[in-house]
Structures are given as C-alpha cells and as structure tokens.
C-alpha positions as CSV (number, residue, x, y, z in Angstrom):
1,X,-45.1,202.3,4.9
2,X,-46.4,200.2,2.1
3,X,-44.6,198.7,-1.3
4,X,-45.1,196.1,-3.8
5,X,-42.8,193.4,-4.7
6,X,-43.2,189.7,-6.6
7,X,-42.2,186.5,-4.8
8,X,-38.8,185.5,-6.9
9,X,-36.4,182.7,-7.0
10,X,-33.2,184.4,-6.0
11,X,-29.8,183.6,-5.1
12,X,-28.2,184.9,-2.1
13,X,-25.6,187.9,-2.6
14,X,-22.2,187.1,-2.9
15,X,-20.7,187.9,1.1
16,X,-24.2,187.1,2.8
17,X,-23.3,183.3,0.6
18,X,-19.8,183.0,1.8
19,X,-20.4,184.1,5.1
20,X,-23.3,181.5,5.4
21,X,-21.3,178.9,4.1
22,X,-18.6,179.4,6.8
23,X,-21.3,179.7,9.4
24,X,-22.2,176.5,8.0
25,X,-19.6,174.6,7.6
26,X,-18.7,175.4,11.5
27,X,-22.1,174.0,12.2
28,X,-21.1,170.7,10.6
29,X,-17.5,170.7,12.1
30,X,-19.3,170.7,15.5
31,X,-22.3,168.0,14.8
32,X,-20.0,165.6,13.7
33,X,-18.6,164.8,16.9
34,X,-21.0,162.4,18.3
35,X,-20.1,159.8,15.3
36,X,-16.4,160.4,15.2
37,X,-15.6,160.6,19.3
38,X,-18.3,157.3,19.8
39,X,-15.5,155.1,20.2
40,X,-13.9,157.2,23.0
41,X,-17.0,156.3,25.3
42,X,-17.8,153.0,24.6
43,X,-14.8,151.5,26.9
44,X,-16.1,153.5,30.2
45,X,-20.0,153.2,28.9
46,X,-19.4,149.6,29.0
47,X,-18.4,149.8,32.4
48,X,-21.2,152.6,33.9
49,X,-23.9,150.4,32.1
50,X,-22.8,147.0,32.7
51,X,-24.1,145.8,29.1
52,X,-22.3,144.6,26.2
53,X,-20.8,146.1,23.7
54,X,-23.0,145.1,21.2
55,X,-25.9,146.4,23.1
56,X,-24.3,149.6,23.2
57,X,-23.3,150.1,19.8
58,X,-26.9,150.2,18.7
59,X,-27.2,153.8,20.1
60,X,-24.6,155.0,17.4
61,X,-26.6,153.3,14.7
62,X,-29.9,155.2,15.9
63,X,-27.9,158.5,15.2
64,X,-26.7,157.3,12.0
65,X,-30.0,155.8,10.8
66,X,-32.1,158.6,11.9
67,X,-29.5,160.9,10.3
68,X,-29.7,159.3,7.2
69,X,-32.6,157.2,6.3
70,X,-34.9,160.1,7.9
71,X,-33.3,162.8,5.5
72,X,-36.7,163.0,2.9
73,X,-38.8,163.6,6.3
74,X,-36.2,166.1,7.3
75,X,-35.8,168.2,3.9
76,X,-39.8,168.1,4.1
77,X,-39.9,170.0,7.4
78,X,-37.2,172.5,6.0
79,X,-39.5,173.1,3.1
80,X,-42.6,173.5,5.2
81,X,-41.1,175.4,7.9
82,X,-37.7,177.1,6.6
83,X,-34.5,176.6,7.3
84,X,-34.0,178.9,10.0
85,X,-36.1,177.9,12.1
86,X,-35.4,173.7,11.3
87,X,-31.8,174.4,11.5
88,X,-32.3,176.3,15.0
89,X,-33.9,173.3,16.1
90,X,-31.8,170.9,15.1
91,X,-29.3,172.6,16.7
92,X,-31.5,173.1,20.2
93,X,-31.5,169.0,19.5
94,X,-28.0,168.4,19.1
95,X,-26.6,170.4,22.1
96,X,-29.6,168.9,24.3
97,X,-28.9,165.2,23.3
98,X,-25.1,165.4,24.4
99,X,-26.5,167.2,27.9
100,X,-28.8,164.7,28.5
101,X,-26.8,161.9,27.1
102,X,-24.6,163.0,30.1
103,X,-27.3,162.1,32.9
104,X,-28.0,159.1,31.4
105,X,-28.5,155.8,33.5
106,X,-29.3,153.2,31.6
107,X,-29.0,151.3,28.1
108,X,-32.8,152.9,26.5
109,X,-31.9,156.4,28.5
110,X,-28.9,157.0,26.1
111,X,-30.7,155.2,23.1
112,X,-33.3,158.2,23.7
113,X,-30.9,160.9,24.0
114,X,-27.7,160.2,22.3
115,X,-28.9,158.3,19.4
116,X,-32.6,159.1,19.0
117,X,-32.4,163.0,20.1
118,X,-29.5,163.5,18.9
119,X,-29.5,161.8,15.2
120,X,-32.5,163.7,14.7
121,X,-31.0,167.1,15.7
122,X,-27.6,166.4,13.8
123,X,-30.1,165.2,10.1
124,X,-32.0,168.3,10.2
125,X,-28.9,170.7,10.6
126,X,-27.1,168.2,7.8
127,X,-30.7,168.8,5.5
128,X,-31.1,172.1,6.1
129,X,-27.0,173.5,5.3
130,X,-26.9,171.2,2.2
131,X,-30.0,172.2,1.3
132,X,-28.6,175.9,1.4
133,X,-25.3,175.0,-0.6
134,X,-26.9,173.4,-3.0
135,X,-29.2,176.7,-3.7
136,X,-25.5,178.9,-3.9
137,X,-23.3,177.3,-6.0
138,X,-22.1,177.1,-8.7
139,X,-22.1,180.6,-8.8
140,X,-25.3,182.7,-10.1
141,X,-27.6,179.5,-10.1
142,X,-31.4,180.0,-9.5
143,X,-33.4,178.2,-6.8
144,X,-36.9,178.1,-7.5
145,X,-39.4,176.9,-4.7
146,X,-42.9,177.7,-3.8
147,X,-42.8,176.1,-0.3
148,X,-43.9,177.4,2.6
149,X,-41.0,177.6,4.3
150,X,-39.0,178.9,1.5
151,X,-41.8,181.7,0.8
152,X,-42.0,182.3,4.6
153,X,-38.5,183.6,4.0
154,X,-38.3,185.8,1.7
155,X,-41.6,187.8,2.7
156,X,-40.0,187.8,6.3
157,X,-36.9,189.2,4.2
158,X,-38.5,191.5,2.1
159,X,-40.5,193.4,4.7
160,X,-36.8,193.9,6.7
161,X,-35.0,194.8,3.1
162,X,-38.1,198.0,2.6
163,X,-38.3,198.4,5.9
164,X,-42.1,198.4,5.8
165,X,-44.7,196.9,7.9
166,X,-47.1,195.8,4.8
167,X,-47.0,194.9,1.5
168,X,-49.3,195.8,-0.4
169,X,-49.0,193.6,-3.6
170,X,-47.3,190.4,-3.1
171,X,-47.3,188.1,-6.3
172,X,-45.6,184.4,-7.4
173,X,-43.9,186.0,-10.7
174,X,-43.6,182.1,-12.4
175,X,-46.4,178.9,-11.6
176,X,-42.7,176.8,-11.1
177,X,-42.7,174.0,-10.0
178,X,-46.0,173.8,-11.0
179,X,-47.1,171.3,-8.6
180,X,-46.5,173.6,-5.4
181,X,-48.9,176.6,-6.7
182,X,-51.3,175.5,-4.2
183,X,-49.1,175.4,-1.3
184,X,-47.7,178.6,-2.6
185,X,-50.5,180.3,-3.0
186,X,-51.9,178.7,1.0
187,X,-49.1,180.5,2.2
188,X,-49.6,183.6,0.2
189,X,-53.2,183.6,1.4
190,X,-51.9,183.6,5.2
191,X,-49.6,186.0,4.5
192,X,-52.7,188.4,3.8
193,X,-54.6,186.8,7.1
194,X,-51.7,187.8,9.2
195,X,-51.6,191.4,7.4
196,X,-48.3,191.1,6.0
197,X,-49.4,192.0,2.5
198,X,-52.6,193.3,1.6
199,X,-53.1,191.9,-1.8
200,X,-52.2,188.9,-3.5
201,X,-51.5,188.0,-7.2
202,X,-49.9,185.6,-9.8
203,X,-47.8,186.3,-12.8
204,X,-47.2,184.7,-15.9
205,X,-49.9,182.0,-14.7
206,X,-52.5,180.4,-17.4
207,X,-56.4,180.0,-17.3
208,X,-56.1,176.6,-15.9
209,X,-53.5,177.7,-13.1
210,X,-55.4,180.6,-12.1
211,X,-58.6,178.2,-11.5
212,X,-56.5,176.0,-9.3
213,X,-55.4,178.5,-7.3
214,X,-58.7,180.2,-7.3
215,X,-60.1,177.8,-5.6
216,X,-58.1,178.5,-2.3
217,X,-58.7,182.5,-2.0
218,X,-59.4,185.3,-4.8
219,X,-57.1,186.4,-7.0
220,X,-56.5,190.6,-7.0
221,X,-53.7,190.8,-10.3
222,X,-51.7,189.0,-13.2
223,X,-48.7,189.7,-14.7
224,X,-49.0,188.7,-18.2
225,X,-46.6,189.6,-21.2
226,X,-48.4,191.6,-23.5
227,X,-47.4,193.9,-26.5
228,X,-47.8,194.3,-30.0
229,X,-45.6,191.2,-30.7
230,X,-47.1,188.8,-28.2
231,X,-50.9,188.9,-28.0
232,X,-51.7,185.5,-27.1
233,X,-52.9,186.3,-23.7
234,X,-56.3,187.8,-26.0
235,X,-57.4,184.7,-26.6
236,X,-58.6,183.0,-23.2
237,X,-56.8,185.4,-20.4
238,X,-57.9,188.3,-21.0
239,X,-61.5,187.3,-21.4
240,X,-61.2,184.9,-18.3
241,X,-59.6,188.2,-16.3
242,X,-62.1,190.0,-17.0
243,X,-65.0,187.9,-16.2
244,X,-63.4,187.0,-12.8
245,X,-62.4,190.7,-12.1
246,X,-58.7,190.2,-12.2
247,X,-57.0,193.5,-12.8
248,X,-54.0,193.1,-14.9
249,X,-51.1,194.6,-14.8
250,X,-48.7,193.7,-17.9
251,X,-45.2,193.4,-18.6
252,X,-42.7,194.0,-21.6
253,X,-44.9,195.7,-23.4
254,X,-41.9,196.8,-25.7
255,X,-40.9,193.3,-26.1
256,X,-38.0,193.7,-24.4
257,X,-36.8,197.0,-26.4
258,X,-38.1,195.5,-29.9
259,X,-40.5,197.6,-30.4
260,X,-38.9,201.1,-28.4
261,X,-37.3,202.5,-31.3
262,X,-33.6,202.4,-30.5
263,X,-33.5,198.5,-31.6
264,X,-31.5,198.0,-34.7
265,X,-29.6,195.3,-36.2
266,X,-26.1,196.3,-35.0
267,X,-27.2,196.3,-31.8
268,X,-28.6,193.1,-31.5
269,X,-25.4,191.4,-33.1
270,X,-23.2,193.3,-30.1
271,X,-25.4,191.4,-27.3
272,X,-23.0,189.5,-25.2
273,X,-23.5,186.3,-25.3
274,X,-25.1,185.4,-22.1
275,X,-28.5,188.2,-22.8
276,X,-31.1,186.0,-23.4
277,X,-32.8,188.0,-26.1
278,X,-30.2,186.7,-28.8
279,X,-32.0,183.3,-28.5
280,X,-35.6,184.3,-29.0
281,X,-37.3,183.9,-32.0
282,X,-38.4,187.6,-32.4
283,X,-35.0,188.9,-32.2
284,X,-33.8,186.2,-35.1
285,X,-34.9,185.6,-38.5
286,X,-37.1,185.5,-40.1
287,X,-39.6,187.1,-38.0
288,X,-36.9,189.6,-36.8
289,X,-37.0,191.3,-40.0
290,X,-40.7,192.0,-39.8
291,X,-40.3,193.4,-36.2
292,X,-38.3,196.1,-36.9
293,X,-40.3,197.3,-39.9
294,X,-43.1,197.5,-37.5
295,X,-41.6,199.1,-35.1
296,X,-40.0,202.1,-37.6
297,X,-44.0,202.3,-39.1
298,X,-44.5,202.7,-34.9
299,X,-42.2,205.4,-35.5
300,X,-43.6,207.0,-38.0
301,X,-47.5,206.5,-36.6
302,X,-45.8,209.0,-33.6
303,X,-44.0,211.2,-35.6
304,X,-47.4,211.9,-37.3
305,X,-49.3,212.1,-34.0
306,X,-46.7,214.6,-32.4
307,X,-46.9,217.1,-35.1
308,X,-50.4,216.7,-34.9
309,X,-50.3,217.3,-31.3
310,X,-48.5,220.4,-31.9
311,X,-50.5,222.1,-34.5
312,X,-53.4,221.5,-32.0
C-alpha cells in the first residue's frame, strides 16, 4: 500500500496529550528522587565511605549540574534523535545509576553512577517531557520543527496512521524555521534511502530555498499557491521548475473559495472570527471588490462555454 502525505507541524490530539502528560508527569514524580531523598544517605554514606561530608556532597552537585547546565546538549539530542527514543534512554540511565549507585565502593564509584550517570539520565527525561509540554499547551498551539528527530516521528507515525509500508510523496509543506531546511530535507533524503517514501518534495519553498536544498538530493514536486489571483510564482518559479524538471503540483487554485462562485459579500461578513481569510487582503477592500467581479465574469465565461458544450 502506498499514499501521499506532507510533513506538517501538528499538535497532538486532545486524549493522546493528556494522557502523555500524565505519563509524563509520573516520569518526573519518579526522577526526582535522587535530589530530594540525598540527604537520607549521606549519614550511612559517610560511614560506608569513610570520607567527609563535603567530599560526598559533590556527587549531588554532579546530578544537579549535569541536569541543568547540560540541558542545551540534551534538548540537541532530543531534536536529532527524538524524544522517544532520548527519553527511553534517559530513563535506561536513571534506573541503571540508582542500581549501580547501590554496588558502589568508593567516593569516584558513586560520583560515576549516582551523580554522573544519573544527572545525565534524569536531564534528558527533564528536556525531553518539557520539551513535549511545551509543544501541547495552551491548547491548539502549533509546533513547527524540521529536526531530525522531530521528522523521524511523524514519518514513523504516519506510515502506522495509513497503515502502509511506503510513501510515496513525502513533502515539507512550509521552509520554517528556515534555517533547518537542510537538516530537514538530509532526513527526508534518508527517509527515501531507507524506502520509506519513494519521492520527496517541498512546498511553498522559493527559488533560493529550492537551490539550497537542491544541493543535498533532487527535488521530485512543489507545492506552490497558484490561481488567477496569485500568480507570482510565474515570474522566477515556474521558469526555475521547469528548467530543473520539478513537477508541480499547486494549491488553492480558487483562492480559498474566492474565485468558486459561491463567495459573496454576506458570507464573508458571517466568517467567525478566528477563519483566517477575514484578514487577507483579497477578501478586504479595495481589492475585494475587484475579486468578485472577476469571479461572476468567471461565471459568465462558463455559462457561455456550457451552452456551447451542449449545442455541440
């Protein structure tokens, strides 16, 4: 089985959210325990280890340096790699650093484990569940990455949601952030290595973006918007398409219902007020106006046309 699909910033649904957030939070509840039961061992530590007490309070600051001042290193794996997979492994970390804290003999043995393993384990699984928060809420907000990690995702995702085995169009629908399109499009070129999708395209992307990308593996399609109203993409797309022998596959071309017809003024004034077409210039004056006169002289170009059809 085959289908096509664009690579999208998307929120997660509503109960998958709150039932990652508990998952989370219980996750959180449970690495927290080797800063706030420290105290509890340092009497009998002091005693195993024969050392002093400020000797052994450097383990705790480990954890609590490496859990904090390591966090940009930490979010970059999660990016790179995903957050499954980091947050997995931190946990791995965490559980194995209070094991082998256990067995520990001497002063640099629990250094290793407790504070070094273990600070490291408890960061990424801090990184990675904030990092997930911070995509949910508030409610309906829009997380937009290119990463590896974050693409590595939602193919993995999308491929389980069809149930198919390969995709054959996968595409990044917006160049945003603009300075991970090459890392985006890297993993997008893997993806097509490792026969999840079978061709690989851009939308929305401009000459200079598509020579960047170009320059790491071949574009197949763009996704431009294109319609009587917004013909800008004639001017250097289009020719630059063609030349390179980029198919293209366009969008909107009724300008988001402008030009269908069934637009009318009335209708447009009964928008709620979250549609985003009440703030474009082509659905407001002055140019709004012109609009629908073209669109009724549409109308009356294919009233002409289908009686002609008829008679023939």
């Amino acid at each position: 089985m085959t289908a096509a699909v664009q690579a999208v910033p998307v929120a997660a649904s509503s109960t998958n959210r709150w039932v990652q957030l508990l998952l989370g939070v219980i996750a959180m509840m449970a690495i927290s325990s080797p800063q706030y039961v420290w105290t509890l061992f340092t009497g009998p530590l002091n005693q195993q280890l024969g050392t002093t007490l400020a000797e052994l309070q450097w383990t705790v600051s480990l954890l609590v340096i490496l859990q904090t001042w390591f966090s940009p290193f930490q979010a970059y794996l999660v990016d790179r790699f995903g957050p499954r997979l980091l947050i997995s492994i931190g946990a791995l970390l965490s559980g194995g650093s209070w094991i082998l804290a256990a067995w520990a003999s001497n002063l640099w043995a629990l250094y290793l484990t407790y504070g070094v393993i273990g600070g490291f384990g408890t960061g990424i699984i801090y990184v990675g569940i904030i990092g997930l928060m911070v995509r949910w809420f508030p409610d309906r907000r829009i997380y937009r990455s290119l990463k590896a990690g974050s693409l590595q995702e939602e193919i993995e995702d999308s491929l389980r949601r069809l149930r198919v085995d390969v995709i054959d169009l996968y595409q990044i629908h917006w160049p945003n952030p603009e300075d991970e399109i090459e890392e985006g499009w890297e993993t997008l070129a893997r993806f097509q290595q490792e026969g999840k999708v079978r061709h690989i395209g851009v939308s929305n992307f401009n000459v200079e973006q598509m020579k960047r990308v170009q320059k790491i593996a071949p574009i197949t399609s763009l996704q431009p918007p294109y319609s009587m109203l917004a013909r800008e993409i004639e001017d250097a797309v289009l020719p630059y398409t063609q030349a390179n022998g980029i198919g293209v596959i366009v969008y909107s071309p009724m300008k988001s219902g402008l030009l269908s017809g069934a637009m009318t003024r009335a209708r447009i004034a009964a928008m709620p007020e979250d549609d985003w077409r009440r703030r474009t210039p082509h659905f407001q004056e002055p140019r709004l106006t012109r609009n629908l006169e073209l669109a009724e002289v549409l109308r009356t170009i294919g009233r002409q046309r289908d009686r002609q059809h008829h008679k023939d």
